[in-house]
N, C-alpha and C positions, 0 to 999 in steps of 0.2 A: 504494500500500500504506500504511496509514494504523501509525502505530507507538504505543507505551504504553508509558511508564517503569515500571521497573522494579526494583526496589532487591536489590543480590545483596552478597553479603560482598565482603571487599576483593579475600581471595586468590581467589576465585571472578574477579573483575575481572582480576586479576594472570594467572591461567590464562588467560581469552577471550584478552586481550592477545595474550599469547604465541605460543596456539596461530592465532590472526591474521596473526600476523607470519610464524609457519610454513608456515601455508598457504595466504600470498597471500589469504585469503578475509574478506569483511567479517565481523564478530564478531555482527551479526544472524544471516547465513548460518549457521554455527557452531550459534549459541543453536537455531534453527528445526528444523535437523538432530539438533542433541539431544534436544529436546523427539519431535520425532514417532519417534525410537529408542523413546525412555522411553514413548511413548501403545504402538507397537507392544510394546514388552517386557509390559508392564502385560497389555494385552491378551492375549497368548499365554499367558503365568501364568493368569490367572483363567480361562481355555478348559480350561488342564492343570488347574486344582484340580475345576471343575465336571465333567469328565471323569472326574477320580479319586473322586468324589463319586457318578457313577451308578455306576463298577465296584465300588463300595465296598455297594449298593447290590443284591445278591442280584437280586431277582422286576424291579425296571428293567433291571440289568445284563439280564437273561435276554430281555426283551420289546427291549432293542436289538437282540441278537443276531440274534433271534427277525425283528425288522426287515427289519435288513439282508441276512438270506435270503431277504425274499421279493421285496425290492428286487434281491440277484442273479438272483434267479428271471425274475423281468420285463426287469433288462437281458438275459437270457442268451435269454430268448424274443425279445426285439426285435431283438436282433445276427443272430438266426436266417434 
């Protein structure tokens, strides 16, 4: 695994430390774990805004709906 410095505030440093020392776990481990929370958080927020963006969205909102009936329609045929 190849690594890249990285420059973080002190108490940011004084935290990793810390919670290192808590959890038995190297402070890369830690960083890597946060980091892929914060890519999934990110990602589910802009899914909800884009989401609230076609309901907001009248004649799309309608052509999903519209959609996903006829996508029940075809599961409900093929379960048949």
């Amino acid at each position: 695994m190849s690594s890249t410095t990285v420059r973080i505030s002190s108490s940011a440093k004084t935290t990793l430390k810390v919670l290192s020392e808590r959890t038995n776990r190297r402070m890369q481990e830690i960083v890597d774990e946060a980091i892929e929370q914060y890519r999934r958080r990110l990602f589910l927020e802009e899914a909800n805004e884009a989401f609230a963006r076609l309901r907001a969205d009248e004649q799309r909102w309608t052509e999903e709906l519209e959609e996903r009936a006829a996508w029940d329609q075809a599961d409900a045929v093929r379960t048949e």
